[in-house]
TORPA-4810 file (N, C-alpha, C, O; in nm, 3 decimals):
<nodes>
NODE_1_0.132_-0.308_-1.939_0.054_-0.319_-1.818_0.094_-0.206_-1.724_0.211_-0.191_-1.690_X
NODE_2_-0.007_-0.126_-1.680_0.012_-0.030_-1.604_-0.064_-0.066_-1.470_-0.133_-0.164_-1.443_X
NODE_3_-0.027_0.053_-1.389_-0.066_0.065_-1.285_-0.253_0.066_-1.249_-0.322_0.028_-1.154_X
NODE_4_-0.278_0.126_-1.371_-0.428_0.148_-1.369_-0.505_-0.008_-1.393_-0.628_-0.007_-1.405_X
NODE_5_-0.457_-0.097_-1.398_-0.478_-0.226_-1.430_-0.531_-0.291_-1.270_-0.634_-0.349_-1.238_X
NODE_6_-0.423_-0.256_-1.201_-0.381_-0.346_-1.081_-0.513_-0.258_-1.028_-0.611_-0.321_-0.990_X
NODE_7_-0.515_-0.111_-1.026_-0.600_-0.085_-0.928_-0.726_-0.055_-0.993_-0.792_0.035_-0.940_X
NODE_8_-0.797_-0.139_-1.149_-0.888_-0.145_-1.192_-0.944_-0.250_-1.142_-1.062_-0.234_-1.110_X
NODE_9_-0.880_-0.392_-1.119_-0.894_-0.516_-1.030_-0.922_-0.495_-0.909_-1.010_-0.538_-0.834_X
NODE_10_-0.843_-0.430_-0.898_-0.870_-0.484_-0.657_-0.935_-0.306_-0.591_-0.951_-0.288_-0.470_X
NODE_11_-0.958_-0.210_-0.680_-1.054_-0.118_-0.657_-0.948_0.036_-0.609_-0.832_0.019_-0.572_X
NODE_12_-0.993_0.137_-0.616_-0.918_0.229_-0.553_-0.969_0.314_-0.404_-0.937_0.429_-0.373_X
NODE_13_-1.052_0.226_-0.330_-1.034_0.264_-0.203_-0.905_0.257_-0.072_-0.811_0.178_-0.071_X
NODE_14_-0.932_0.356_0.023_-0.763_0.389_0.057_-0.800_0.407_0.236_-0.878_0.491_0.279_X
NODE_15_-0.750_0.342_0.294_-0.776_0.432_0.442_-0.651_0.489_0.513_-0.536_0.451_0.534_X
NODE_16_-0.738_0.615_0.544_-0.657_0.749_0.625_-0.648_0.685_0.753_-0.712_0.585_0.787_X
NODE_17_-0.542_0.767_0.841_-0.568_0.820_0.941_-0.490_0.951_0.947_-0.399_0.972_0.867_X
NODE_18_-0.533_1.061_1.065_-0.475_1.169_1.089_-0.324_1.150_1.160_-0.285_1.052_1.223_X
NODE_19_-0.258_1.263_1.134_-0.147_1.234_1.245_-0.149_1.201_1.390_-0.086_1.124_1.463_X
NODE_20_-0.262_1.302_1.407_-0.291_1.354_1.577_-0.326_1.213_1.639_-0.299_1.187_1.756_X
NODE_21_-0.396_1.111_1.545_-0.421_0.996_1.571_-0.332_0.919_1.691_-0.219_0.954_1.723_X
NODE_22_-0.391_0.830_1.737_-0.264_0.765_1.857_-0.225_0.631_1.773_-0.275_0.611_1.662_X
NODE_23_-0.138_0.546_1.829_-0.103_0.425_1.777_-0.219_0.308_1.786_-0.267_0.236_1.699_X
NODE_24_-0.242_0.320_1.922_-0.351_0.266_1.968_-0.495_0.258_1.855_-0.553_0.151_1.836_X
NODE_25_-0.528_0.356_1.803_-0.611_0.417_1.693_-0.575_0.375_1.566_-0.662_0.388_1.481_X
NODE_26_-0.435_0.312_1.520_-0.420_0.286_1.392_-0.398_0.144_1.411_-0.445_0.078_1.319_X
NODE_27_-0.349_0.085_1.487_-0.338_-0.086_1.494_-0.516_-0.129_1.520_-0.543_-0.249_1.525_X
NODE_28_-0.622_-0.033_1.535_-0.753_-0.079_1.566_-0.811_-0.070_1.375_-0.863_-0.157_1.305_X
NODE_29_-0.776_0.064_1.347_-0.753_0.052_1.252_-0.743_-0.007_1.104_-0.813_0.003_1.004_X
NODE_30_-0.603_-0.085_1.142_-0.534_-0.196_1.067_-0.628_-0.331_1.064_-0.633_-0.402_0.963_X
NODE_31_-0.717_-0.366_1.206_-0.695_-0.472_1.249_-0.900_-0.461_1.170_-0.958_-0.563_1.132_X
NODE_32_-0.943_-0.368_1.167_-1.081_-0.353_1.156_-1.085_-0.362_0.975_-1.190_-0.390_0.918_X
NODE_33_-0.975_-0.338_0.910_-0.989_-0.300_0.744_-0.888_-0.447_0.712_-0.891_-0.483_0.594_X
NODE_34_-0.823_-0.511_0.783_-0.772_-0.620_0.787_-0.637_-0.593_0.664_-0.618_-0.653_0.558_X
NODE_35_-0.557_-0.475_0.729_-0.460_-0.435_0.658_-0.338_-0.385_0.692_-0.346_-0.344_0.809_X
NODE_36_-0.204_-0.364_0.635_-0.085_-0.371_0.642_-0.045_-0.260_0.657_0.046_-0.259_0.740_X
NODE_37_-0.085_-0.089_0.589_-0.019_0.005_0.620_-0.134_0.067_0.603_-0.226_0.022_0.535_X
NODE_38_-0.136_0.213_0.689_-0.220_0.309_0.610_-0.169_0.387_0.558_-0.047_0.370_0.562_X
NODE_39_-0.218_0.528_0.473_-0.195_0.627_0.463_-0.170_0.751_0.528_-0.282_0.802_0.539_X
NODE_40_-0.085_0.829_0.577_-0.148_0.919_0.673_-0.179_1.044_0.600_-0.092_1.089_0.524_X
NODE_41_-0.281_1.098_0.612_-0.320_1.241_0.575_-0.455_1.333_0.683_-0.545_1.273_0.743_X
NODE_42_-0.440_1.469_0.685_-0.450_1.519_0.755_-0.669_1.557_0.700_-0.765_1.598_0.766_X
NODE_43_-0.652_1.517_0.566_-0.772_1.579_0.523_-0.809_1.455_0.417_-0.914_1.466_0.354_X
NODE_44_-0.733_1.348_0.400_-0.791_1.238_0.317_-0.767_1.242_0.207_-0.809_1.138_0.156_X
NODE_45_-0.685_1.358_0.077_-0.657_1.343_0.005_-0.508_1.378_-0.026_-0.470_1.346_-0.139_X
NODE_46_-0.385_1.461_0.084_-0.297_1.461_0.068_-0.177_1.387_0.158_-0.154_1.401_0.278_X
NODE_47_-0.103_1.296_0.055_0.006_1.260_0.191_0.055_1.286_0.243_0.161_1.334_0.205_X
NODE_48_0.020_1.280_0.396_0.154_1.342_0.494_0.262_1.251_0.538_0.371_1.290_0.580_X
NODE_49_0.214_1.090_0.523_0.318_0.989_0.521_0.265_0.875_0.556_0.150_0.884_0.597_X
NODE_50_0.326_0.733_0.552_0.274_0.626_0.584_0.311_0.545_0.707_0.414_0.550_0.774_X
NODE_51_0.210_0.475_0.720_0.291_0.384_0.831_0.212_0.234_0.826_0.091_0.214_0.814_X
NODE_52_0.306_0.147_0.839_0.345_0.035_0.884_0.324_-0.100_0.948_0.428_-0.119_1.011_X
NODE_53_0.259_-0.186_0.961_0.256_-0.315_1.097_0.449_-0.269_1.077_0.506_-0.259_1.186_X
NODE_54_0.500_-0.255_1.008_0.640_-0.288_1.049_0.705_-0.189_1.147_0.782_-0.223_1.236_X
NODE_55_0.659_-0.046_1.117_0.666_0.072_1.216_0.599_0.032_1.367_0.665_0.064_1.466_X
NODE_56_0.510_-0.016_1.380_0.446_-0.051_1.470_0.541_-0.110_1.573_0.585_-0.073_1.682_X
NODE_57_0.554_-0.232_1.484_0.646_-0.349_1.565_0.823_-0.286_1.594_0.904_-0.347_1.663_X
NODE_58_0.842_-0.205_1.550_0.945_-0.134_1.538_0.990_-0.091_1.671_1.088_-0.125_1.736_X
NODE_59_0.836_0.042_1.710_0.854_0.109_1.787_0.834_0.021_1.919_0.874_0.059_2.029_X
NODE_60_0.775_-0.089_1.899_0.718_-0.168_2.040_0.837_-0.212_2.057_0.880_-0.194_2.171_X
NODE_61_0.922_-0.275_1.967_1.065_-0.336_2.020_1.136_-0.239_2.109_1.188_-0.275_2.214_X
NODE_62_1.138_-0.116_2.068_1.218_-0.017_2.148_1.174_0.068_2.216_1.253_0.141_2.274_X
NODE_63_1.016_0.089_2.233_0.973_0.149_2.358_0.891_0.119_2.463_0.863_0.177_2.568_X
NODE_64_0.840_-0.040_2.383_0.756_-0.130_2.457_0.607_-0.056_2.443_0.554_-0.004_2.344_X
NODE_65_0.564_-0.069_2.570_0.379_-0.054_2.558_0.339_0.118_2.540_0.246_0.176_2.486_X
NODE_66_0.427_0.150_2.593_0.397_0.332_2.569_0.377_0.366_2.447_0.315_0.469_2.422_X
NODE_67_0.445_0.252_2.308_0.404_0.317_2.181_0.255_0.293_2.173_0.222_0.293_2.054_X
NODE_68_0.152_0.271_2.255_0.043_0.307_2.194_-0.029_0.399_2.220_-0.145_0.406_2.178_X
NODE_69_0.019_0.476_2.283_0.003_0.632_2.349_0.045_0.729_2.237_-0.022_0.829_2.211_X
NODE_70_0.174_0.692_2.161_0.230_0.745_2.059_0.126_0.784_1.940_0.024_0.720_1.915_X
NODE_71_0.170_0.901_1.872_0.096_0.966_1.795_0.122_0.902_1.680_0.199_0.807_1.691_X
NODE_72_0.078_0.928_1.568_0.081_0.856_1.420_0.220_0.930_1.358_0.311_0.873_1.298_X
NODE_73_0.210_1.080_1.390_0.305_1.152_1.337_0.439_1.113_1.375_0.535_1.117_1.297_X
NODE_74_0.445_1.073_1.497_0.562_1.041_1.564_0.644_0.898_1.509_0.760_0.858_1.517_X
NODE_75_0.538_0.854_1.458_0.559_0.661_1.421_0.617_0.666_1.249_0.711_0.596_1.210_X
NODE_76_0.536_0.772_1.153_0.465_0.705_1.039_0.649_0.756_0.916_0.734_0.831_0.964_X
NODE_77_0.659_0.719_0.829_0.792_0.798_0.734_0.712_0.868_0.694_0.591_0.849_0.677_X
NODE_78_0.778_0.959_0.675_0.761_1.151_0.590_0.828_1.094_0.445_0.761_1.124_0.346_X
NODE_79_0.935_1.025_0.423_0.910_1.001_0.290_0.891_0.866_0.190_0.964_0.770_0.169_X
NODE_80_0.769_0.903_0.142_0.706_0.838_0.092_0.707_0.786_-0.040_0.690_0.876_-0.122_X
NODE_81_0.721_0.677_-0.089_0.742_0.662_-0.258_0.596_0.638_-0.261_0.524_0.575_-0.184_X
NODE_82_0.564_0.724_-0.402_0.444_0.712_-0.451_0.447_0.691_-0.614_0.535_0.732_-0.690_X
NODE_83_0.363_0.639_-0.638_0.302_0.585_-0.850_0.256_0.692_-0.900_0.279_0.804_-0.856_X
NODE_84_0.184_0.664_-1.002_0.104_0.716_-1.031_0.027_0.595_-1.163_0.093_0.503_-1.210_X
NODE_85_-0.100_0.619_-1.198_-0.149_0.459_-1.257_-0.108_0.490_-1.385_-0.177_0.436_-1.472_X
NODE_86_-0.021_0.558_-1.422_0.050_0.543_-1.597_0.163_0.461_-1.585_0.234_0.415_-1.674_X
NODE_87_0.174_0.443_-1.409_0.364_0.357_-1.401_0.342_0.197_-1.460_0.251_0.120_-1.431_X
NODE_88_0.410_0.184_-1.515_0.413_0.014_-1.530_0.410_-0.046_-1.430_0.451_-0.006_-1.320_X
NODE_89_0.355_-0.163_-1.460_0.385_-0.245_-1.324_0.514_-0.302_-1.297_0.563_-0.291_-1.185_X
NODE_90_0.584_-0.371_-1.403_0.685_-0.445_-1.341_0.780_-0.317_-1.283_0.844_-0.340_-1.181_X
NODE_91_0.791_-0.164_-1.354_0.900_-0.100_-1.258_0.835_-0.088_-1.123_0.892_-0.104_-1.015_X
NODE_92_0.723_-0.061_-1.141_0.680_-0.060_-0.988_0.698_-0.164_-0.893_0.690_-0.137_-0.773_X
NODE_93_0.724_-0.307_-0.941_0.750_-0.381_-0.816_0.909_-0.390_-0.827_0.975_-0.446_-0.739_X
NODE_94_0.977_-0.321_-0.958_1.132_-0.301_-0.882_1.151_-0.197_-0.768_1.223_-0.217_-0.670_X
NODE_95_1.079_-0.082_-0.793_1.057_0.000_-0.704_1.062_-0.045_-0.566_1.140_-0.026_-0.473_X
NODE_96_0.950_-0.111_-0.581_0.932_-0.168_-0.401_0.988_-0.268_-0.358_0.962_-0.300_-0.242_X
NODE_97_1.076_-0.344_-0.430_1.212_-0.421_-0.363_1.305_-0.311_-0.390_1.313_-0.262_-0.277_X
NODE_98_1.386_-0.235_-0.470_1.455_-0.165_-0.441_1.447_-0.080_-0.356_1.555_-0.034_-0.320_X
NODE_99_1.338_-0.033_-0.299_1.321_0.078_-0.126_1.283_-0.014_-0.066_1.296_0.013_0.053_X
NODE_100_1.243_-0.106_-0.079_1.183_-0.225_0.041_1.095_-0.180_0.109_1.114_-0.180_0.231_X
NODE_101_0.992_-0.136_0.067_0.849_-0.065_0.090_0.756_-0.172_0.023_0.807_-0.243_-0.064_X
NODE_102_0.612_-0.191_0.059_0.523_-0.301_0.014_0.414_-0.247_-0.019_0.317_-0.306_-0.066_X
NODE_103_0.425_-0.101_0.009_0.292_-0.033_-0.002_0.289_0.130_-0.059_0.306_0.229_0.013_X
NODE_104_0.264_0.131_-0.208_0.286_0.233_-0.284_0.155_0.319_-0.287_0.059_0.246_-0.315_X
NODE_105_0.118_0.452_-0.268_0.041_0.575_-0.259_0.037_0.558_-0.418_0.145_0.546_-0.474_X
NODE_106_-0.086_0.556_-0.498_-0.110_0.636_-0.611_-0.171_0.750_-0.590_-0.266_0.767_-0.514_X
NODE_107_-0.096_0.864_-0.681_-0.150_1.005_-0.678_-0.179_1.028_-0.828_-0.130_0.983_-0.932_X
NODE_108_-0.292_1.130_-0.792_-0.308_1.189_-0.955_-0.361_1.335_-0.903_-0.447_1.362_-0.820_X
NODE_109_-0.259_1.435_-0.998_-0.277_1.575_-0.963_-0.266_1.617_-0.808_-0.348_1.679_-0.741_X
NODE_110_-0.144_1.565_-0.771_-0.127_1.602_-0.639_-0.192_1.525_-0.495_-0.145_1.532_-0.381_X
NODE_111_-0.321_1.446_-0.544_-0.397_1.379_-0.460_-0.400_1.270_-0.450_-0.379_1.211_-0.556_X
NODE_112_-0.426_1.180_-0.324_-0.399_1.026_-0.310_-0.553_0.961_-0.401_-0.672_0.982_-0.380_X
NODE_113_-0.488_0.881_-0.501_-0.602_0.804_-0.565_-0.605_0.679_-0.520_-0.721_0.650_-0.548_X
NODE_114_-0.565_0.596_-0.475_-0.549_0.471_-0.417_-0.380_0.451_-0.377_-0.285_0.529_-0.373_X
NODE_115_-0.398_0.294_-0.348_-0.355_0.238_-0.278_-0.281_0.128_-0.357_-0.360_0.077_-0.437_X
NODE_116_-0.149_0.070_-0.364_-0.142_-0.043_-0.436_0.000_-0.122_-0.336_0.102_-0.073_-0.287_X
NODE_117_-0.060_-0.272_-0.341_0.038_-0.348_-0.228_0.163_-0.468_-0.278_0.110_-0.570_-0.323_X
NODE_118_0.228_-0.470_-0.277_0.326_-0.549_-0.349_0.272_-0.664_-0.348_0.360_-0.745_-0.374_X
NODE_119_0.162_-0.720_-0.331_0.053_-0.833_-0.273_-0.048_-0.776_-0.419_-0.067_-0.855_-0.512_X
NODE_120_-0.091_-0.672_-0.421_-0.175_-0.667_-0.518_-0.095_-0.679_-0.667_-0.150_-0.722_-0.769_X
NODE_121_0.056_-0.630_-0.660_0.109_-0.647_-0.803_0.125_-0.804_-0.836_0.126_-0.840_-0.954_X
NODE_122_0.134_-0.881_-0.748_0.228_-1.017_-0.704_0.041_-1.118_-0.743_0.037_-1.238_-0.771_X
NODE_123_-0.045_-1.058_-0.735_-0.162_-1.121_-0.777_-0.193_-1.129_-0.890_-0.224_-1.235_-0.946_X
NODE_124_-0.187_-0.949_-0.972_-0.240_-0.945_-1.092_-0.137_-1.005_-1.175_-0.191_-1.039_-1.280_X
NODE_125_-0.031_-1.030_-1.176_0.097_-1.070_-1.252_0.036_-1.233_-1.228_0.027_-1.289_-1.338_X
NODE_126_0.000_-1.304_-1.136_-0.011_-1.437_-1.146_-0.144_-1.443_-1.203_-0.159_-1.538_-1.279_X
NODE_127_-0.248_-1.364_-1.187_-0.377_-1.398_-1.297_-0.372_-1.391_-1.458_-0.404_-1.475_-1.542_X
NODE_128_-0.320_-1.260_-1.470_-0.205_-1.275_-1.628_-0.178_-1.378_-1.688_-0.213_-1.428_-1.795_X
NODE_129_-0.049_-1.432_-1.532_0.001_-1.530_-1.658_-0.087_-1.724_-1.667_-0.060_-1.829_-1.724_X
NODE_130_-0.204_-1.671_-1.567_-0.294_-1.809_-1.540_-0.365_-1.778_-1.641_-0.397_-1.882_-1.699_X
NODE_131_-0.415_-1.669_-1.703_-0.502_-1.643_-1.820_-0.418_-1.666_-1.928_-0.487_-1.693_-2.027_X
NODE_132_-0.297_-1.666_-1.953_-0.199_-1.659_-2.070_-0.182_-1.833_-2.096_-0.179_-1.898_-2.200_X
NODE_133_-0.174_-1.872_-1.958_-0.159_-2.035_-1.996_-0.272_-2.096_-2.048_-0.267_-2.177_-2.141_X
NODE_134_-0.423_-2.042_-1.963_-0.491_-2.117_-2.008_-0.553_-2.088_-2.153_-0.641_-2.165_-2.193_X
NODE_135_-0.513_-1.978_-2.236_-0.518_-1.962_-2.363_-0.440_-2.027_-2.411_-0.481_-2.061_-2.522_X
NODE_136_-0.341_-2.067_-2.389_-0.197_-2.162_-2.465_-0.260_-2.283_-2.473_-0.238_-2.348_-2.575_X
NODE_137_-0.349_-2.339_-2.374_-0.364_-2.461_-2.374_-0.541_-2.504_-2.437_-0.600_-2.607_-2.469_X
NODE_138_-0.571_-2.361_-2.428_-0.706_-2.421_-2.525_-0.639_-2.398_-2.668_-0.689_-2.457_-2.764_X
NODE_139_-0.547_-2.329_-2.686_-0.528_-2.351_-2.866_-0.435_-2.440_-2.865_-0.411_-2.471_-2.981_X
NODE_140_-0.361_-2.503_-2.784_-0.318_-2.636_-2.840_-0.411_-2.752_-2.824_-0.393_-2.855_-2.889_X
NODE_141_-0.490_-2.739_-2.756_-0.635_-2.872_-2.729_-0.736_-2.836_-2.865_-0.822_-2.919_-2.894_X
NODE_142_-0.722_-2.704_-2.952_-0.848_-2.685_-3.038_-0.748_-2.769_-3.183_-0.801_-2.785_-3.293_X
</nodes>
C-alpha cells in the first residue's frame, strides 16, 4: 500500500497560500476549505513551507491579536517533510509521529502533487481493514 492509494481515495487537490499573505488571510482560508494546514507556495506548485491551526495558535499565545497582521512567511516552517506517492503508507504515518507533523506535501518531480493528512492515512487503513473483515466474514458465512 502506497501513498498513491490514500490520495487515489480522498483526491489530490491542495490549497496554497502566498507568503506575502497575512494571517488574517489564512485562518479565512482554513476556515472556508474547512482545513488544518495549508501549503505555502509562492506560484502553487513549489514549497516554500507550511503552516498550521497549530502555528496559528502558537503565535496568538505569544503575541496575542497582532498575529493577524502577521505575514504567512513569518508564521509558516521552512522545513518541511514531504512523500512522494511511491512511499508506503505505514512508513509514512511513522514519519508523522516521529516529526509530529499531521500534514505531509506530496511531490513529484520537484512539484507539490497533493496533500496527505495523518487523518487521511488513519481512514484508508480503517476502510482496509473494514473491507478485510467483511471478506473474512462472508467466507466464513458461505
Amino acid at each position: 500500500m502506497k501513498l498513491s492509494d490514500v490520495i487515489k481515495s480522498k483526491g489530490n487537490g491542495v490549497v496554497t497560500i502566498t507568503p506575502e499573505s497575512t494571517v488574517a488571510d489564512l485562518v479565512a482560508l482554513m476556515a472556508e476549505h474547512n482545513i488544518g494546514a495549508v501549503v505555502v507556495s509562492s506560484d502553487g506548485h513549489h514549497i516554500e513551507g507550511i503552516v498550521s491551526e497549530r502555528d496559528v495558535v502558537r503565535r496568538l499565545a505569544a503575541a496575542g491579536a497582532a498575529t493577524v497582521d502577521v505575514t504567512v512567511a513569518d508564521l509558516m516552517s521552512g522545513d518541511v517533510v514531504t512523500g512522494t506517492p511511491e512511499d508506503p503508507i505505514e512508513d509514512t504515518a511513522h514519519v508523522m509521529t516521529d516529526k509530529r507533523v499531521r500534514h505531509i506535501p506530496i511531490v513529484v518531480n520537484g512539484e507539490l502533487a497533493a496533500l496527505v493528512s495523518i487523518g487521511d492515512v488513519v481512514k484508508y487503513r480503517i476502510d482496509q481493514l473494514t473491507d478485510e473483515r467483511n471478506h473474512l466474514l462472508g467466507y466464513l458465512h458461505t
